[in-house]
N, C-alpha and C positions, 0 to 999 in steps of 0.2 A: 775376419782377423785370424791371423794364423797362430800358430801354439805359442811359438818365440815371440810375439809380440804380445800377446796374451799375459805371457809370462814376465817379459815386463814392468808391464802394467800393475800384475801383482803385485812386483818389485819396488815400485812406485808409491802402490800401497801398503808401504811397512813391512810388508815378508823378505825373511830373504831367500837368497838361490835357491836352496835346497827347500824351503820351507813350500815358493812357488813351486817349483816341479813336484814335488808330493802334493799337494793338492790338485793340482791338474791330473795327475796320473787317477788322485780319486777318482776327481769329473768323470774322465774317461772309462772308470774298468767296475766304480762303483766300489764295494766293501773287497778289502783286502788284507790279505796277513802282511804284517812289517815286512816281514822278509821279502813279501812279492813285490810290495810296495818301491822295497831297493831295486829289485829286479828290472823292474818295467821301469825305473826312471834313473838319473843321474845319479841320486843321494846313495852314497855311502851306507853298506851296512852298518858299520861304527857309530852312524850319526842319525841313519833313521827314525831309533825309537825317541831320541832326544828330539829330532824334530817333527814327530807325530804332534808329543805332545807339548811343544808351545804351540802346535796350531790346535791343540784341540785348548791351549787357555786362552788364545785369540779367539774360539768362539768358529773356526773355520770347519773344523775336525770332530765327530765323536768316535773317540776309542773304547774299545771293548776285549776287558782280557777272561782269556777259557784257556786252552791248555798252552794257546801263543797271542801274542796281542795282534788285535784286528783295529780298521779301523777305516771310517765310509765318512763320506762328506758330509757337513750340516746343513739342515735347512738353510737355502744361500737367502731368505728373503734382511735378516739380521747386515748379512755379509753383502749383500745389494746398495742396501743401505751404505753401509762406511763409504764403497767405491763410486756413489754418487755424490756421497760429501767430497769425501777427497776429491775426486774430478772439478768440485765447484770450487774448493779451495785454489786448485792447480787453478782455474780458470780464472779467480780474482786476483791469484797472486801474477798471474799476468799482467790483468788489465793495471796492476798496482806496478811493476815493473816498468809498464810503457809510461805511464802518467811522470812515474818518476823521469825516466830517460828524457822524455821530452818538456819537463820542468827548466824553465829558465835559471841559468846562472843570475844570480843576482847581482853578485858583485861586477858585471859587467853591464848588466842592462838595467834599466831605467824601469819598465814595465813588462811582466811577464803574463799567459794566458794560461790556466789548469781546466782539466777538465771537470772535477767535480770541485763542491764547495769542500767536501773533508779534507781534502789535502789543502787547503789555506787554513782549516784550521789548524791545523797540524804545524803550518810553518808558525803561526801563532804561538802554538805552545814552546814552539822552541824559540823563537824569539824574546818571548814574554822573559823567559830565563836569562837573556842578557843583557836587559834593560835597567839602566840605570837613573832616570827622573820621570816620565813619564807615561803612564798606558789611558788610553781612553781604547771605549770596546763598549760594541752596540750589538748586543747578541740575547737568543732566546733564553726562559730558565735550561732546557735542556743542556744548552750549549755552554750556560757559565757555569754549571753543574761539570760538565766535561772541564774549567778550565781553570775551574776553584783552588784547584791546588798550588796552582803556577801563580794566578793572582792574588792567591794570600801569601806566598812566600816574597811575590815582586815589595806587597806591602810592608812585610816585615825587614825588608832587608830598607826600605825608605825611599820606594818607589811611588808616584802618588797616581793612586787607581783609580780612575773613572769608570764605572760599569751603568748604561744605561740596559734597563731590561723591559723586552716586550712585553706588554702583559696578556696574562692570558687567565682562564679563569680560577684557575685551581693556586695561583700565583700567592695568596698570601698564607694558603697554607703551606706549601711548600718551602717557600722561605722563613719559615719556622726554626728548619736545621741549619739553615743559614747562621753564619756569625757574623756581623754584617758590625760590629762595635771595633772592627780592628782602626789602629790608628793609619793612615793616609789611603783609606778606602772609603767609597764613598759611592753607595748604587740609588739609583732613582728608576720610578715605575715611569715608562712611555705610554701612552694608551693608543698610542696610532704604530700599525704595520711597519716594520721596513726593516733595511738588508743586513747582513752582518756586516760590520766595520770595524777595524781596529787601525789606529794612528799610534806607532811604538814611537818614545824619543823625537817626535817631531821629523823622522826622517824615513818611515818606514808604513805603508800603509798597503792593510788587505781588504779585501772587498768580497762577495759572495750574494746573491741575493736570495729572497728569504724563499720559502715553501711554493708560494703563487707563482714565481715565475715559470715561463715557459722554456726556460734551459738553466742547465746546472753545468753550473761553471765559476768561476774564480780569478781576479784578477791580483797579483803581486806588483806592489810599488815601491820601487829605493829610491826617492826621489824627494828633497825639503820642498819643492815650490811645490808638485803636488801634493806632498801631506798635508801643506798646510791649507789647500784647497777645499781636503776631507776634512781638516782640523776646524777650520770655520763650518763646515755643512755639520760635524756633530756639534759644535756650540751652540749653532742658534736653533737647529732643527731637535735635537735628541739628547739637550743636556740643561739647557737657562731654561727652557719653558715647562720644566718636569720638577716635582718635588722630590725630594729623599723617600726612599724607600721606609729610612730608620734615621730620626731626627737626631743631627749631631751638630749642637751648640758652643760645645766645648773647646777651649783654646790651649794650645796653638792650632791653626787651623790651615792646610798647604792647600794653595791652589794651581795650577796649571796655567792659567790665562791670566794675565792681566789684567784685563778686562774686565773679566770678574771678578776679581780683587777689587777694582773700583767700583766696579758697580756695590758691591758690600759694605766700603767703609765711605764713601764719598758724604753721604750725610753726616755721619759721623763728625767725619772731618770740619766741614764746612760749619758741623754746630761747639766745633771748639776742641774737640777729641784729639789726645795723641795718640795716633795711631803706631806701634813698636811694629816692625817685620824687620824678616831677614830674607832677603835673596841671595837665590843661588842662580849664575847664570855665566855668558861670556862676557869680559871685559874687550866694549868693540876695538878700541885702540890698539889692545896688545893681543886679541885672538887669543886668550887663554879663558881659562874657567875663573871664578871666582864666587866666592860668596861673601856680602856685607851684611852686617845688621845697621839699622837705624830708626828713624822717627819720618814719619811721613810731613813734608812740610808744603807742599805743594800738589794740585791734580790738575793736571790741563789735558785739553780736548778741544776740538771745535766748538764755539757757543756755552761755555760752562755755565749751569746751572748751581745754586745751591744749597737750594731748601729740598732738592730729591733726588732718587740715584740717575744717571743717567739712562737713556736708553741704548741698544744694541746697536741702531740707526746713528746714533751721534758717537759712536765709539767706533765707530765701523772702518775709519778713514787711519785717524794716531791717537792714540794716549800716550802721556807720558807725567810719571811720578817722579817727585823730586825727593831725596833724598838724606835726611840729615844723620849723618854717620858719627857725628862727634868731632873731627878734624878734618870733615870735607861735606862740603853738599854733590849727589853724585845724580845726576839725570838717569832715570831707569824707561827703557822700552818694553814694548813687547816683541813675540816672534820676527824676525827682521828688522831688525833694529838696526838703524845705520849711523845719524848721528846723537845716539843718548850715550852715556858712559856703559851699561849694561842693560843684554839683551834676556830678562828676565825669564828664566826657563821654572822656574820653583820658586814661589813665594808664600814664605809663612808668617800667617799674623800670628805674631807672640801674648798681642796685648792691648786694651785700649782704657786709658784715662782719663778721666776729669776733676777737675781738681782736686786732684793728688787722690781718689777713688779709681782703682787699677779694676778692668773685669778682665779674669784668666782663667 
């Protein structure tokens, strides 16, 4: 490598012009008086001694004053150091460049390929930020540790969180620091492996698999019919079959699925219960948002049972809730919902009574 490009490089690493040429001239001639220092290189005598010594506070330089100031290079093993960091840096901030460059536009494609899994967490977190009803997210402690901020804030603002977390074994102490009581958050322990997933809003899902796999990579998806493809793979695999991390009883109570909604009050119901919710969701007719409150007055599914909740299997196919609003009965669906009046996106049980005995 030659001097000018040497010097560069310095350039690169934080020094500047004059600061690079005066150390190289060290390298080269070894301990020197300031003045020689200008001499044998570019820097200004005006500027020499000022740039001795910021290189000698960078750690590059020891100076030494006797009747003029001198001053010899440092041990480079310190300064070796930095230019190996830096180089590694320059080298990731590369590989961080390309990964970008070659990230799919979303808003044009359907399905995108990254190359590591950190960068879909990352779109992750920025997505989480613009979410307005719903997150489910199947990710390790380390990883909801990284994203705890984003999904307590989705929750405060009245986003309803699903966090399913892998377990592992240091798991219940570490969830300790955890505040796991906020209202429309709600984490369950998994005890079986598997990949990172998160489904925003019903329309947005990222993918990444876990540590074992033998590539590291990441898939983005803008696409309703496949999130709600992932949106069924975390219900029945990584969310119904798991208990709460931190048991929350308490009413009102939002859920995500409909399904599971039924599946929770259906006994209920069928033993005489009024069941009070509100949904929030689209009105199919008129393609707009709405939200109703009412009383549950009706559950149908294929083959209704009534003395227990249903199973996942018989819910698999349509559910639909009927709805007593007070001056209308309104047919509620779920995800995809084509002929019910609303396609239930957020439902919250307010309440349930029996004669005239209210639990809230």
């Amino acid at each position: 490598m030659n001097r000018s490009t040497l010097k560069q490089a310095l350039e690169n690493a934080d020094l500047t012009t004059y600061e690079a040429d005066a150390y190289l001239t060290l390298v080269d001639y070894g301990r020197l008086p300031a003045v020689d220092v200008a001499k044998k290189s570019d820097v200004p005598t005006t500027q020499v001694y000022d740039t001795l010594r910021s290189l000698e506070s960078k750690g590059f330089v020891d100076t030494i004053d006797r009747d003029r100031l001198h001053a010899e290079p440092s041990d480079p093993v310190d300064i070796l150091a930095h230019l190996r960091k830096r180089g590694e840096l320059f080298t990731d901030a590369a590989e961080e460049l390309e990964d970008r460059w070659e990230q799919p536009e979303l808003k044009d494609h359907r399905v995108g390929v990254v190359k590591h899994a950190d960068t879909v967490l990352e779109h992750v977190r920025n997505q989480i930020r613009e979410t307005d009803v719903a997150v489910e997210v199947a990710l390790t402690a380390d990883q909801f540790e990284s994203l705890r901020t984003e999904l307590y804030s989705a929750a405060a603002r009245g986003v309803i969180v699903h966090v399913a977390i892998y377990y592992e074994s240091d798991l219940t102490e570490r969830s300790e620091s955890w505040d796991l009581s906020k209202t429309n958050l709600e984490v369950r322990l998994v005890n079986i492996p598997g990949p990172f997933i998160s489904v925003l809003d019903r329309s947005r899902t990222y993918f990444a698999p876990n540590s074992r796999a033998a590539e590291n990579y990441g898939i983005l998806i803008n696409d309703n019919i496949l999130s709600f493809i992932n949106h069924w793979y975390y219900q029945t695999c990584l969310w119904y079959p798991w208990e709460p991390l931190v048991s929350q009883q308490e009413l009102p109570k939002p859920y995500i699925s409909l399904k599971e909604f039924i599946r929770d009050i259906s006994s209920l119901h069928h033993s005489g219960g009024n069941i009070a919710v509100t949904i929030a969701g689209i009105d199919v007719a008129a393609d707009e948002f709405r939200t109703v409150t009412g009383t549950v007055t009706e559950i149908y599914y294929p083959e209704v049972i009534n003395d227990d909740s249903p199973s996942l299997e018989q819910l698999s196919t349509y559910a639909v809730v009927t709805l007593d609003t007070g001056g209308a009965e309104l047919t509620v669906g779920g995800w995809g919902a084509v002929f019910e009046d609303i396609e239930a996106q957020k439902i919250t049980l307010e309440g349930i009574s029996f004669d005239d005995v209210v639990q809230s």
